[in-house]
N, C-alpha and C positions, 0 to 999 in steps of 0.2 A: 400796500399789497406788493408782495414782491413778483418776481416772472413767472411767467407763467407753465405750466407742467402740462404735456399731453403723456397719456399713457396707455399703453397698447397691449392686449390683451390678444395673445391669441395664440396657433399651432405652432406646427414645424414648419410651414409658408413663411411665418412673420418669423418666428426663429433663428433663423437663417441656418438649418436641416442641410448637412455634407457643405457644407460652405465653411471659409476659413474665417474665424473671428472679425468681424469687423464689416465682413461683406454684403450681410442679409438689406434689402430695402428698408429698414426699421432702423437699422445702421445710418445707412446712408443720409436719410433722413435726420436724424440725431446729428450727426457730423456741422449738419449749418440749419439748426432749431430755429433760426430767425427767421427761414424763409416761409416757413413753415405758419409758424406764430405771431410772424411781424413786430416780431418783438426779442430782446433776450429773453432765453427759456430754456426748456428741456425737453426731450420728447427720451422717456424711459421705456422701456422693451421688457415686457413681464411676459414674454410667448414661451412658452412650452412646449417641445418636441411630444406628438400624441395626447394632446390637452384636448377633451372632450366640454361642452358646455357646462357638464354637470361639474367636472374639475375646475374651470373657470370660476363658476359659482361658489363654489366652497374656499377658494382662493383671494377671491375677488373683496371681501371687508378687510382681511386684512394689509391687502396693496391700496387702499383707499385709506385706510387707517395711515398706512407711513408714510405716502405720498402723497397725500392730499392734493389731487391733481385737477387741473382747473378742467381737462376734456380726458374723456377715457375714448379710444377705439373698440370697439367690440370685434375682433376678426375668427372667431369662433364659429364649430358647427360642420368644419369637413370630415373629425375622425368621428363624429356623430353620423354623418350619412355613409361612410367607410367602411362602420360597425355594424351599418343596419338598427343601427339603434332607435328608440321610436319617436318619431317629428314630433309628436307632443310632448314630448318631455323636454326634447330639445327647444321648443317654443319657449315652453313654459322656464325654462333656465335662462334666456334668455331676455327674458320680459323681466325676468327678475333679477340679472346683472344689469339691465337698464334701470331700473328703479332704486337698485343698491349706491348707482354712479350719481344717479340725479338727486336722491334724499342727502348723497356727501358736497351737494353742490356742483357737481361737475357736468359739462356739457357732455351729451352722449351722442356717437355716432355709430356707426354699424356698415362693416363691410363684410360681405356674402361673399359665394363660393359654388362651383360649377362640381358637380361629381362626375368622376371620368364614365364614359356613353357604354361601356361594358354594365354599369348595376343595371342596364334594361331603360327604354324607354320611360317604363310608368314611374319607376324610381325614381330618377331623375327629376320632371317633371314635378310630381311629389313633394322631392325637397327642394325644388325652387320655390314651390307655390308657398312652401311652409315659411322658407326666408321670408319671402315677400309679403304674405301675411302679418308675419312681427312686423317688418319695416310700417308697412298701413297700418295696423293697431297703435304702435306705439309713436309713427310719424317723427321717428327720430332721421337725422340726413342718413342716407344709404347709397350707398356702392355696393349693388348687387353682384359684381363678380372680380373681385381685385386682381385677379390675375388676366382680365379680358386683352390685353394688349401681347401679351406674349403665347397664351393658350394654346394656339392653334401653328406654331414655330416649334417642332418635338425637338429642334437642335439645338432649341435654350431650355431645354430639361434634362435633368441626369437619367442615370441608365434605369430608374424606377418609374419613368415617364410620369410623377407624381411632383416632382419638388424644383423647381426653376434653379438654373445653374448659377453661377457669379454672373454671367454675362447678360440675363437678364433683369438682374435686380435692381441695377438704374433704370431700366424701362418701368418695371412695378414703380419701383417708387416715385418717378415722374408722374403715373398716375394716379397713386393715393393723394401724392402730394398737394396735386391739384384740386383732388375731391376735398384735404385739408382747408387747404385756403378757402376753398369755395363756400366750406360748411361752417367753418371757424369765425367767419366772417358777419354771418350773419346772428 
């Protein structure tokens, strides 16, 4: 068996969205794969600036087909609640890029996502419940809100108060990373 592959699916958060090459937490991450993995390996970055679930989905066999990756991230599901576009579909894409990851053998994990408190209360709300729902259905490990550690700091987000700056992407990624180890482990 050779090293091991994580591979990460998701928006212009994982992206690394107005950031110089190299910068994004997905980056950073990748830069020392062992810590990550516990092992040599690779952690590859398939995030899309404006990737919706359902683009994920349609994307999603054949980044499993090239990369045959031992754990896939799922970080999808913001420009879904962004759009207004409807939870159920967004579920339902979901549940089936888990099922896509795990029929290719690979461990699946799933990190969520806070919509900014302007879509209204019920919105909101809404699409937390709808994340958390997959996460319980499918009971894959979950990080309900990846960005929770810098969120509430508007001076580590660019001028669209939507996409975390260079200076917070070590903080992100000190936190997925840990949800990595933690998940990967078991």
């Amino acid at each position: 068996m050779g090293a091991p592959t994580l591979l990460i699916v998701g928006d212009s958060l994982s992206a690394g969205y107005g950031l110089d090459r190299g910068q994004s937490w997905v980056d950073l991450l990748a830069a020392d794969p062992k810590e990550i993995l516990g092992t040599d390996g690779q952690i590859l970055n398939a995030s899309i600036s404006g990737e919706t679930t359902t683009g994920g989905l349609s994307r999603l066999p054949g980044l499993l087909e090239r990369h045959q990756p031992d754990a896939v991230l799922i970080a999808l599901g913001a420009n879904d609640g962004l759009r207004g576009l409807p939870l159920t579909t967004m579920q339902a894409n979901l549940k089936a890029m888990f099922q896509l990851a795990t029929d290719a053998g690979a461990q699946v994990l799933y990190a969520g996502i806070e919509l900014p408190r302007n879509y209204g209360g019920p919105f909101t709300r809404a699409f937390r419940r709808a994340q958390d729902q997959v996460a319980q259905d499918t009971r894959v490990p979950y990080l309900p809100f990846f960005l929770e550690p810098v969120a509430l700091n508007r001076e580590l987000f660019q001028e669209d108060g939507l996409h975390p700056k260079a200076e917070a992407q070590s903080i992100i990624a000190d936190y997925v990373g840990v949800f990595l180890q933690e998940s990967l482990s078991k």
